[in-house]
HTML snippet that shows the backbone in 3Dmol.js (N, CA, C, O; Angstrom):
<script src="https://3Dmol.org/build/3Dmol-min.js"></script>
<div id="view" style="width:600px;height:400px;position:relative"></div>
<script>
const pdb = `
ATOM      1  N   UNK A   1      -8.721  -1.102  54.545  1.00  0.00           N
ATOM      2  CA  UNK A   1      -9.801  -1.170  53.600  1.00  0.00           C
ATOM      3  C   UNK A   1      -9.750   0.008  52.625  1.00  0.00           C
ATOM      4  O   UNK A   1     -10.231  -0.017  51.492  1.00  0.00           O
ATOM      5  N   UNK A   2      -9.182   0.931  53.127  1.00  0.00           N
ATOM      6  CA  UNK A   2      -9.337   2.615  52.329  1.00  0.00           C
ATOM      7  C   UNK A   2      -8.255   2.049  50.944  1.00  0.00           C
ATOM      8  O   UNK A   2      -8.186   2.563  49.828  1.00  0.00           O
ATOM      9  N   UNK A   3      -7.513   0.887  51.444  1.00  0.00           N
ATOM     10  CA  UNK A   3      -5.976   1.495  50.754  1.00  0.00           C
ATOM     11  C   UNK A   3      -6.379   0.561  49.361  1.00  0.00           C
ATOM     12  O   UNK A   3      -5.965   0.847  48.237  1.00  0.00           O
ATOM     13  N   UNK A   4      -7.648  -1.106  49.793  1.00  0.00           N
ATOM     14  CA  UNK A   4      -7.451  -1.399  48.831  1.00  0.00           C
ATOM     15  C   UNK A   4      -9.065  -0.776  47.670  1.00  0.00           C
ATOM     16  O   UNK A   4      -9.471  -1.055  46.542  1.00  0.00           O
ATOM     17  N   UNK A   5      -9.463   0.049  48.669  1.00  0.00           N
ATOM     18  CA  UNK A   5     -10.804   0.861  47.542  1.00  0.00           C
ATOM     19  C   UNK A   5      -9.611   1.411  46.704  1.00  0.00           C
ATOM     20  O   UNK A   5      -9.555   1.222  45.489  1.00  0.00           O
ATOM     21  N   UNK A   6      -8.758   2.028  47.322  1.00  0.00           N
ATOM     22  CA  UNK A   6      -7.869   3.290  46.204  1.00  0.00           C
ATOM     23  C   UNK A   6      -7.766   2.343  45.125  1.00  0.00           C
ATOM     24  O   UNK A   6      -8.051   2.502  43.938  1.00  0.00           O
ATOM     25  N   UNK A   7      -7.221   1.123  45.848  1.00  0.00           N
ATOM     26  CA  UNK A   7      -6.343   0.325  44.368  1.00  0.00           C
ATOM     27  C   UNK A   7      -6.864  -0.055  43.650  1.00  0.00           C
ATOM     28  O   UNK A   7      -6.437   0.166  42.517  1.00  0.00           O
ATOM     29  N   UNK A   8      -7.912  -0.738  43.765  1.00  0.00           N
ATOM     30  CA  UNK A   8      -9.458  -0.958  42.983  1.00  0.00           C
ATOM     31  C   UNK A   8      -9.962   0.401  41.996  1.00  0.00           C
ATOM     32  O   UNK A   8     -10.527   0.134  40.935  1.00  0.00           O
ATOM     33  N   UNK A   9      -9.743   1.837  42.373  1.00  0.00           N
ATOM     34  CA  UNK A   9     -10.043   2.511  41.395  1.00  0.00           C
ATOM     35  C   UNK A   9      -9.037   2.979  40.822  1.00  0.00           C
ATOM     36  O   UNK A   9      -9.222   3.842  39.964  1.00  0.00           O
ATOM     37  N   UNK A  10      -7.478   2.472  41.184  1.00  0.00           N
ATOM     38  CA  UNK A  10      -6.694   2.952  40.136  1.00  0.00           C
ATOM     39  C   UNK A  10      -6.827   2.346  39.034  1.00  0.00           C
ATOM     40  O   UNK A  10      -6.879   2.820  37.899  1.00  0.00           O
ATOM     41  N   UNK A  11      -6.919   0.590  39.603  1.00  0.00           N
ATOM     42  CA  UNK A  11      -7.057  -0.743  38.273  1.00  0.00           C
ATOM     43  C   UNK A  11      -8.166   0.137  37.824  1.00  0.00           C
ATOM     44  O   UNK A  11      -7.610   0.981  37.120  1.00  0.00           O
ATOM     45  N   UNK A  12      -9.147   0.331  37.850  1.00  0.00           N
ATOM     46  CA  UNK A  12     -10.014   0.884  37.194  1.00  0.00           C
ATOM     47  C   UNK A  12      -9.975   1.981  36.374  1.00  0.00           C
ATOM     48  O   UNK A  12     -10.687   2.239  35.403  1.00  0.00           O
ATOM     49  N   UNK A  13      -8.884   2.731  36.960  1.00  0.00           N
ATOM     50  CA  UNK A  13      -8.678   4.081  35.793  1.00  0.00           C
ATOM     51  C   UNK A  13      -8.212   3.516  34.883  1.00  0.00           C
ATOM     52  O   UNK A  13      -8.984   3.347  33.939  1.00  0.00           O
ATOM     53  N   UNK A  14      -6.695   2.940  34.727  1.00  0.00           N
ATOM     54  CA  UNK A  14      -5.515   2.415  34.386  1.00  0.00           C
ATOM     55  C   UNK A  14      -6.410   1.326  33.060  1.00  0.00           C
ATOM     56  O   UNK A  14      -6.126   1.324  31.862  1.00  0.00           O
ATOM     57  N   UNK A  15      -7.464   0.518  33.707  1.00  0.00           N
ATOM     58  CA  UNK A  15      -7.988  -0.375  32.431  1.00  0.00           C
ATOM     59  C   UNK A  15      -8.947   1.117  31.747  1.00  0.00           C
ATOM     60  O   UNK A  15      -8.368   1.852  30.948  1.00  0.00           O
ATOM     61  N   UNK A  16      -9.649   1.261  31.950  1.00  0.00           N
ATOM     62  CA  UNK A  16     -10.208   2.406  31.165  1.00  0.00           C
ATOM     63  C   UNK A  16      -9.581   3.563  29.870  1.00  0.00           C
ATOM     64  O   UNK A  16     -10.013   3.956  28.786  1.00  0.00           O
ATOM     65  N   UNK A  17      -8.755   3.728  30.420  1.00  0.00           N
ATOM     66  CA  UNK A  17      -7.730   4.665  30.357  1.00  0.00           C
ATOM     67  C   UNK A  17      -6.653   3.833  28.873  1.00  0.00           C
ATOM     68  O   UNK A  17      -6.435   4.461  27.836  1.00  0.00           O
ATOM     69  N   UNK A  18      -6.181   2.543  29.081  1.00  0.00           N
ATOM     70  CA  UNK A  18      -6.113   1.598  28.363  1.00  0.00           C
ATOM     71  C   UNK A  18      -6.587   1.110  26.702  1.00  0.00           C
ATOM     72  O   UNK A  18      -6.070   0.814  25.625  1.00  0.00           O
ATOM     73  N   UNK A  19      -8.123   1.284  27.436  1.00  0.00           N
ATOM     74  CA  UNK A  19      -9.147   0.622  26.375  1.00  0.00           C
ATOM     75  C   UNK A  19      -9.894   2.114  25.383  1.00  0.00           C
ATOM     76  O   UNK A  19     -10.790   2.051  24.541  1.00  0.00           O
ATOM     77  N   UNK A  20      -9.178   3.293  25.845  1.00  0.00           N
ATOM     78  CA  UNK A  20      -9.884   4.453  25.352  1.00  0.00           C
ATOM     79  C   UNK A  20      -9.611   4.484  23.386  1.00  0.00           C
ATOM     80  O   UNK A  20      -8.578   4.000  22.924  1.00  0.00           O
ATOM     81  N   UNK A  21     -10.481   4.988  22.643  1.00  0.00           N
ATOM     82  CA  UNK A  21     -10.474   5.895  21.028  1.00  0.00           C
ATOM     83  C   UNK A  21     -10.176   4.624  20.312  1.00  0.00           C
ATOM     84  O   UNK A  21      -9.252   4.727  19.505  1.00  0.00           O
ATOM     85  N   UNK A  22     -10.803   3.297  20.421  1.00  0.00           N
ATOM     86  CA  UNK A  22     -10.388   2.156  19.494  1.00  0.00           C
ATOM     87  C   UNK A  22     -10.998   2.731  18.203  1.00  0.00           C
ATOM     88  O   UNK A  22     -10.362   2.751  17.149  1.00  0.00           O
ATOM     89  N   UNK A  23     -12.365   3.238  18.335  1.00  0.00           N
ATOM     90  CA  UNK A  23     -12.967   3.380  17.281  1.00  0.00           C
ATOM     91  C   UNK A  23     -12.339   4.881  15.923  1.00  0.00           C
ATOM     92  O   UNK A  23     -12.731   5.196  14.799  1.00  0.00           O
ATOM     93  N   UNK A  24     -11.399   5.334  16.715  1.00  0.00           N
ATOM     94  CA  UNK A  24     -10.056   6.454  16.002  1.00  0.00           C
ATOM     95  C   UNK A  24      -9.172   5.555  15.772  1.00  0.00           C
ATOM     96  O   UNK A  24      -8.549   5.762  14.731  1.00  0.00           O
ATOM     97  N   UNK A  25      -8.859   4.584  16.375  1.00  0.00           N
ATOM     98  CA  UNK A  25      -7.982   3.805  15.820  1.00  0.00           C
ATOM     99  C   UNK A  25      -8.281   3.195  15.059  1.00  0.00           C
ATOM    100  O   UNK A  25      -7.422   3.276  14.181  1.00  0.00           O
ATOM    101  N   UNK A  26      -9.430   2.211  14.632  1.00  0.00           N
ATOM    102  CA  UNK A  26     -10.059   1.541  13.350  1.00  0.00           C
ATOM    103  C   UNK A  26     -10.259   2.343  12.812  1.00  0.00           C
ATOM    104  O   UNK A  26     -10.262   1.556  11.865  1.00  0.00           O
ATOM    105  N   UNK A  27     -10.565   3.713  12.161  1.00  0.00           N
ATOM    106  CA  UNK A  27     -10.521   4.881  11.298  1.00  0.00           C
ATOM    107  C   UNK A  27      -9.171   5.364  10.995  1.00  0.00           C
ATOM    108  O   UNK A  27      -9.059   5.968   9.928  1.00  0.00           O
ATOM    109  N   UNK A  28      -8.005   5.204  11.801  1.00  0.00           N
ATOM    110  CA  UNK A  28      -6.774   5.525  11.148  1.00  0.00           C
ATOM    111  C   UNK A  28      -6.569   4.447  10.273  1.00  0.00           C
ATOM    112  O   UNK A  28      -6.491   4.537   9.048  1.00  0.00           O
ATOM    113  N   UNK A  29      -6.460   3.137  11.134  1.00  0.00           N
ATOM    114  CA  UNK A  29      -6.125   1.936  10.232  1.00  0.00           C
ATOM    115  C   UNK A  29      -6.790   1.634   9.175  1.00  0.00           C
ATOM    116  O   UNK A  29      -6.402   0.783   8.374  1.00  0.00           O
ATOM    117  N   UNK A  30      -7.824   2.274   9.059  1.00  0.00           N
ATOM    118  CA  UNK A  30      -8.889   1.689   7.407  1.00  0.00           C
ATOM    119  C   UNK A  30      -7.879   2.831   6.568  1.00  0.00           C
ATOM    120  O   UNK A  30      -7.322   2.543   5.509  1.00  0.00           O
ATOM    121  N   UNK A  31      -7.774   3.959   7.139  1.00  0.00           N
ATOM    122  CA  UNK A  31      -7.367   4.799   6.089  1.00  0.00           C
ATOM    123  C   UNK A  31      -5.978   4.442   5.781  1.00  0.00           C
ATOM    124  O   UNK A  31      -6.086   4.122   4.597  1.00  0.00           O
ATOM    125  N   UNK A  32      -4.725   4.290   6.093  1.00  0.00           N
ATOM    126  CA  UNK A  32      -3.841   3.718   6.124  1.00  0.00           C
ATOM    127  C   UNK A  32      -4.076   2.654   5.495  1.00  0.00           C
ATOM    128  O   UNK A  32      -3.436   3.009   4.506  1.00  0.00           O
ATOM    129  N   UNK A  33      -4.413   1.734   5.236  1.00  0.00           N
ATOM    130  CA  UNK A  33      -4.866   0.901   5.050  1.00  0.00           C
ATOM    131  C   UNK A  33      -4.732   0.625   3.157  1.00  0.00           C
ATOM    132  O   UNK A  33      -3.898   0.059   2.450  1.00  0.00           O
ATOM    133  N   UNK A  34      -6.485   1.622   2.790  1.00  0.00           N
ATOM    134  CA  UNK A  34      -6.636   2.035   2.093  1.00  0.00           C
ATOM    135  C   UNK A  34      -5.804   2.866   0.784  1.00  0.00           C
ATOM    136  O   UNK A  34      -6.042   2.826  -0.423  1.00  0.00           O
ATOM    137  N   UNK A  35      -4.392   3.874   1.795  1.00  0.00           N
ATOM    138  CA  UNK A  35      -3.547   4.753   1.132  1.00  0.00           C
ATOM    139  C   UNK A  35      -2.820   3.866   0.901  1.00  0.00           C
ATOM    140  O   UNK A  35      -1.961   4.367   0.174  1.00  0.00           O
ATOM    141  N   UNK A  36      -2.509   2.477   1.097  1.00  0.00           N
ATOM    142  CA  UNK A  36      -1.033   1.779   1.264  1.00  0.00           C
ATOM    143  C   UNK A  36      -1.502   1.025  -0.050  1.00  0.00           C
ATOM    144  O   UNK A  36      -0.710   0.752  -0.952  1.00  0.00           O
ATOM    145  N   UNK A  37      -3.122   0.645  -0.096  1.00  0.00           N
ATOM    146  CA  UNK A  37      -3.585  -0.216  -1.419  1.00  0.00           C
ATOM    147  C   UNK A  37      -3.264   0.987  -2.854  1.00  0.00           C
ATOM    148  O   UNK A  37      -2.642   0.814  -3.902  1.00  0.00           O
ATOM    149  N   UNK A  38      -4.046   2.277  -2.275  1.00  0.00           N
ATOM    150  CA  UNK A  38      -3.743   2.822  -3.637  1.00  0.00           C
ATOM    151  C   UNK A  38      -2.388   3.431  -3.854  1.00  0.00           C
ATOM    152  O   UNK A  38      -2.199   4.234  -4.768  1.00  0.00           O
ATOM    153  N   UNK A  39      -1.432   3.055  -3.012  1.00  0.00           N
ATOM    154  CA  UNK A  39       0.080   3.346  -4.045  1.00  0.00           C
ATOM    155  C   UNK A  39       0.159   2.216  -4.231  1.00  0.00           C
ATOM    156  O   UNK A  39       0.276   2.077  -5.449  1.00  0.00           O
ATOM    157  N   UNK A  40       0.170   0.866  -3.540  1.00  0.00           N
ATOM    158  CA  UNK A  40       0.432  -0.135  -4.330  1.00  0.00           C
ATOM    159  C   UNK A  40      -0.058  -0.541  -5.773  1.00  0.00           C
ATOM    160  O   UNK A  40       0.720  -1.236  -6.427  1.00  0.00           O
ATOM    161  N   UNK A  41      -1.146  -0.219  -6.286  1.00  0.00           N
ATOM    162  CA  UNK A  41      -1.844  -0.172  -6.980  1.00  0.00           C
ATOM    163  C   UNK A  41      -1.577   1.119  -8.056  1.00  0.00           C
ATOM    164  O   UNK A  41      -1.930   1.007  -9.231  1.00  0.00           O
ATOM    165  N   UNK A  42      -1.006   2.195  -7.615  1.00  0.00           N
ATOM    166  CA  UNK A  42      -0.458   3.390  -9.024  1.00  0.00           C
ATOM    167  C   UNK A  42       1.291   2.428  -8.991  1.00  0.00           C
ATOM    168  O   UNK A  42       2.011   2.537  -9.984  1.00  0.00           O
ATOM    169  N   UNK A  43       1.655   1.764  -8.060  1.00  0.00           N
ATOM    170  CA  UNK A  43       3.064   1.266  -8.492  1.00  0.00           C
ATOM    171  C   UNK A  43       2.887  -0.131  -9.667  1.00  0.00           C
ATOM    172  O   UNK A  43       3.698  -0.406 -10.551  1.00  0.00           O
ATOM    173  N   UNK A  44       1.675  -0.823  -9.383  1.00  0.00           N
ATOM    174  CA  UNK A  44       1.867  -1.929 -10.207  1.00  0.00           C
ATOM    175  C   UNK A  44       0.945  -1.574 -11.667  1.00  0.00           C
ATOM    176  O   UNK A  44       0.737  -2.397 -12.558  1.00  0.00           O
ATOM    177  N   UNK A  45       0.374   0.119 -11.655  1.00  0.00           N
ATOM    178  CA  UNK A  45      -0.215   0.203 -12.901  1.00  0.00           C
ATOM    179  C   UNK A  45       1.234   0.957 -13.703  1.00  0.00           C
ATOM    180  O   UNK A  45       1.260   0.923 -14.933  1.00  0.00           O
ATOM    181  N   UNK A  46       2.508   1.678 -12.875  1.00  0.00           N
ATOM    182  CA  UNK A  46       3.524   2.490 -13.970  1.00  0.00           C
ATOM    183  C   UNK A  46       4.389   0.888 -14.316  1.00  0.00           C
ATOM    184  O   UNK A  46       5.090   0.697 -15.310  1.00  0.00           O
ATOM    185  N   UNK A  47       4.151   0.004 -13.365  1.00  0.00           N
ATOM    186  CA  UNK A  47       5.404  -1.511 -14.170  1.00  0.00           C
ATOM    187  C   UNK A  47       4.701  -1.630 -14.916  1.00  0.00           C
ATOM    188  O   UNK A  47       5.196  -1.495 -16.035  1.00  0.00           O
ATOM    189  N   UNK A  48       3.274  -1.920 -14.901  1.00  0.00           N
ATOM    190  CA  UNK A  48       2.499  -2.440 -16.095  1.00  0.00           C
ATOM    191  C   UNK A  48       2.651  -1.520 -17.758  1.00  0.00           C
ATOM    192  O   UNK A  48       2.452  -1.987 -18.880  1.00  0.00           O
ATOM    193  N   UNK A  49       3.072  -0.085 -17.372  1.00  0.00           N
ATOM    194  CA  UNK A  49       2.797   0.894 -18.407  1.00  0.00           C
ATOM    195  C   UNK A  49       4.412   0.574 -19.038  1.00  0.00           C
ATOM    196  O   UNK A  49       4.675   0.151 -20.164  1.00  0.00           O
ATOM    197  N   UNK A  50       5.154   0.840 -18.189  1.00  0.00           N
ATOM    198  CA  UNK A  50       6.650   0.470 -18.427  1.00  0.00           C
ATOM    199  C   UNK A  50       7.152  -0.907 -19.074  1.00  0.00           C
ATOM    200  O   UNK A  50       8.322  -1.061 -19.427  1.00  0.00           O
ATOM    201  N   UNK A  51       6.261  -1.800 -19.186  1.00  0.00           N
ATOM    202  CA  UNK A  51       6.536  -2.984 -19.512  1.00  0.00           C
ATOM    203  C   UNK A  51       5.891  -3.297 -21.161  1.00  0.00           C
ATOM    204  O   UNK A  51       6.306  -4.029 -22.059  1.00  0.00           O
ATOM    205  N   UNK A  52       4.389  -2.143 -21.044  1.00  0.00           N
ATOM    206  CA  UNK A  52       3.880  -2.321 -22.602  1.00  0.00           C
ATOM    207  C   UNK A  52       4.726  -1.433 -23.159  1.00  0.00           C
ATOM    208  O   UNK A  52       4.821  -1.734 -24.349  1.00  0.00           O
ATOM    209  N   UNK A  53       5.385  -0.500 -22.911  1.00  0.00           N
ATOM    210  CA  UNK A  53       6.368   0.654 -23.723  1.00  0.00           C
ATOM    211  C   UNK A  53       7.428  -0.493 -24.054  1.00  0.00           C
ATOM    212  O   UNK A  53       7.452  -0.827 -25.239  1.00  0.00           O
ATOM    213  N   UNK A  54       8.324  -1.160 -23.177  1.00  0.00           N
ATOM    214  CA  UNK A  54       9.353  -2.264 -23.652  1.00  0.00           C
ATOM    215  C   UNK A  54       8.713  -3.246 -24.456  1.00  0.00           C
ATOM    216  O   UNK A  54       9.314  -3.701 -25.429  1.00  0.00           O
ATOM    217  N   UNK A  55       7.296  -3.718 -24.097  1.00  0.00           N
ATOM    218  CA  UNK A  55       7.033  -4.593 -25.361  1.00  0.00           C
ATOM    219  C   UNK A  55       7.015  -3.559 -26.920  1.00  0.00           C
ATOM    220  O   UNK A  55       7.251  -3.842 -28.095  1.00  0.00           O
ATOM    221  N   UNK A  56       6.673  -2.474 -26.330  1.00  0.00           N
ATOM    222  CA  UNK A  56       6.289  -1.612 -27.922  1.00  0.00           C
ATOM    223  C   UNK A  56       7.925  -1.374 -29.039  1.00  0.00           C
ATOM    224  O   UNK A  56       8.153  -1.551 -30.236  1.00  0.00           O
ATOM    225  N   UNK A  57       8.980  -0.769 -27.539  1.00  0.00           N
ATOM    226  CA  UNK A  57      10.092  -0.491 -28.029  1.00  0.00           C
ATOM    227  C   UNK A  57      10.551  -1.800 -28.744  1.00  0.00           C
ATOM    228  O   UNK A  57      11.157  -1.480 -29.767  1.00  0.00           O
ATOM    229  N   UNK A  58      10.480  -3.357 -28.567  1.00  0.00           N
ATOM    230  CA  UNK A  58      10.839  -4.271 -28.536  1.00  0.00           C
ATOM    231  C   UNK A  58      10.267  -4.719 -30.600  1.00  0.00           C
ATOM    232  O   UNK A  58      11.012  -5.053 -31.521  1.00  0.00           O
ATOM    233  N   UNK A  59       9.217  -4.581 -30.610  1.00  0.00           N
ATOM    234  CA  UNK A  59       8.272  -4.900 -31.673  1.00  0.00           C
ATOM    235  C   UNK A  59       8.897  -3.723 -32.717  1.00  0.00           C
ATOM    236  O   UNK A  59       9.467  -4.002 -33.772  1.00  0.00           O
ATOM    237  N   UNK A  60       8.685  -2.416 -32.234  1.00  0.00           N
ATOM    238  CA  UNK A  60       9.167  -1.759 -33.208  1.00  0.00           C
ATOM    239  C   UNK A  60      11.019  -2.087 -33.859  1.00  0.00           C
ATOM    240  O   UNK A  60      11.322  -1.782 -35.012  1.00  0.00           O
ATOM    241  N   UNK A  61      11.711  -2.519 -33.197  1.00  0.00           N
ATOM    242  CA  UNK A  61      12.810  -2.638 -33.349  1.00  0.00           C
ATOM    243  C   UNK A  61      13.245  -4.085 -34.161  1.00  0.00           C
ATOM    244  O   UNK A  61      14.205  -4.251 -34.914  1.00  0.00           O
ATOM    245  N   UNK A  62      12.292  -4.988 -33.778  1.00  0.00           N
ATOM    246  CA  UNK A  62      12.441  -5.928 -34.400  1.00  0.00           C
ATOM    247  C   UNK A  62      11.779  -6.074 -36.263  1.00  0.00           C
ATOM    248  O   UNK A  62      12.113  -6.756 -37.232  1.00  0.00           O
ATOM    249  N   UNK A  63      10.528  -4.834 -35.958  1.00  0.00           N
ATOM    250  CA  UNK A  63      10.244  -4.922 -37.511  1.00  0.00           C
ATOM    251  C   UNK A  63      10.869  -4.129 -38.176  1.00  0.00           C
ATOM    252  O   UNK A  63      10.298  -3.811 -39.220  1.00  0.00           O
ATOM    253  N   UNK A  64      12.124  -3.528 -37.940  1.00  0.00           N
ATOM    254  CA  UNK A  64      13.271  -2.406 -38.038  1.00  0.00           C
ATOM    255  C   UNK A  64      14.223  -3.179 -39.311  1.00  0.00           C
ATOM    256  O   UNK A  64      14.557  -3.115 -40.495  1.00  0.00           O
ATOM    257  N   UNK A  65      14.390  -4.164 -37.663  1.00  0.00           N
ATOM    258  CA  UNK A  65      15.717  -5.293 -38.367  1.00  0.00           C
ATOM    259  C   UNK A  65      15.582  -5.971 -39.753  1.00  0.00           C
ATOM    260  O   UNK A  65      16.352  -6.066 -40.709  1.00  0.00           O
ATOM    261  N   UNK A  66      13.863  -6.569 -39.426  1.00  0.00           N
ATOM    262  CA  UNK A  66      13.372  -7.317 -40.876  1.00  0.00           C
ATOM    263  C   UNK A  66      13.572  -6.722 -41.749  1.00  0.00           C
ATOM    264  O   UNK A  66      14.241  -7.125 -42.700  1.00  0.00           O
ATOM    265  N   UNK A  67      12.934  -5.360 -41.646  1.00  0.00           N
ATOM    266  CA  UNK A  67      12.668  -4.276 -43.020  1.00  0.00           C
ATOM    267  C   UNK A  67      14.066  -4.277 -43.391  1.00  0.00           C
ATOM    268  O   UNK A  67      14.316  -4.795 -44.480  1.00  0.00           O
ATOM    269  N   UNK A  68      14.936  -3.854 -42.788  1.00  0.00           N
ATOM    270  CA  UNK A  68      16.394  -3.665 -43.198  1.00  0.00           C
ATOM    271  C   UNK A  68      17.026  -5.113 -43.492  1.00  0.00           C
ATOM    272  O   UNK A  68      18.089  -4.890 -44.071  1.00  0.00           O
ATOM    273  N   UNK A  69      16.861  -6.374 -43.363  1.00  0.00           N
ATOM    274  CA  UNK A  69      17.330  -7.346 -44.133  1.00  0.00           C
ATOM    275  C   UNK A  69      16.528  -8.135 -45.485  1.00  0.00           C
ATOM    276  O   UNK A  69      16.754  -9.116 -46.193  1.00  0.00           O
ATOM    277  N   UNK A  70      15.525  -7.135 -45.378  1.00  0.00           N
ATOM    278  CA  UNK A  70      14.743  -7.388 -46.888  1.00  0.00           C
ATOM    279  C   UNK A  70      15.201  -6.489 -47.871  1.00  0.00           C
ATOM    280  O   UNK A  70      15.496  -6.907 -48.991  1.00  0.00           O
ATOM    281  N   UNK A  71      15.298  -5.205 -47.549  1.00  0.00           N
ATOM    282  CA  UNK A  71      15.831  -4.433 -48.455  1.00  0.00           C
ATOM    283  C   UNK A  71      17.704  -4.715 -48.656  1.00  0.00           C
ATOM    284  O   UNK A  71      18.199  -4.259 -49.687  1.00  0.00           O
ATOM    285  N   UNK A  72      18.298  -5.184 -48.021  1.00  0.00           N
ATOM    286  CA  UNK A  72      19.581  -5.511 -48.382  1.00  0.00           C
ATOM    287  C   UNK A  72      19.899  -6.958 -48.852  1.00  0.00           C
ATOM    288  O   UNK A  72      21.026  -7.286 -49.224  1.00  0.00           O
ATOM    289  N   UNK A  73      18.862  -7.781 -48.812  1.00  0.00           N
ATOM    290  CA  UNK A  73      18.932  -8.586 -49.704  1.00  0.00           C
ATOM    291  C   UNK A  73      18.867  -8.262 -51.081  1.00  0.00           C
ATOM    292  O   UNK A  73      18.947  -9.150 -51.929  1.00  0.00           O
TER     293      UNK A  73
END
`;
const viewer = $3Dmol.createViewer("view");
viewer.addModel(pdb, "pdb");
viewer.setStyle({}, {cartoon: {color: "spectrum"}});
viewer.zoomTo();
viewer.render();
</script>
């Protein structure tokens, strides 16, 4: 009887012991979480910045070309 009280309070440590700091763990994971949105979010605002500079480089170059086949006409 002694041997299965012991075992009964090991299961008992062992689940305890287990189930311990969820609520540190939902506070890492929000933050993590959170840090992973805002680089995703500074990465898709420099494509976005990088992409109006190529539309800009793009526009300027093309009213380049015009200007220069009006005047050589």
């Amino acid at each position: 009887m002694k041997k299965l009280v012991l075992f009964a309070a090991i299961v008992a440590a062992v689940s305890f012991a287990s189930c311990g700091n969820k609520a540190a763990d939902a506070a890492k994971a929000e933050a993590d979480s959170i840090r992973i949105a805002d680089s995703i979010a500074a990465v898709e605002a420099a494509a976005a910045e990088e992409a109006a500079a190529a539309a800009a480089d793009t526009v300027v170059v093309d009213s380049v070309a015009v200007t220069e086949t009006v005047v050589a006409e």
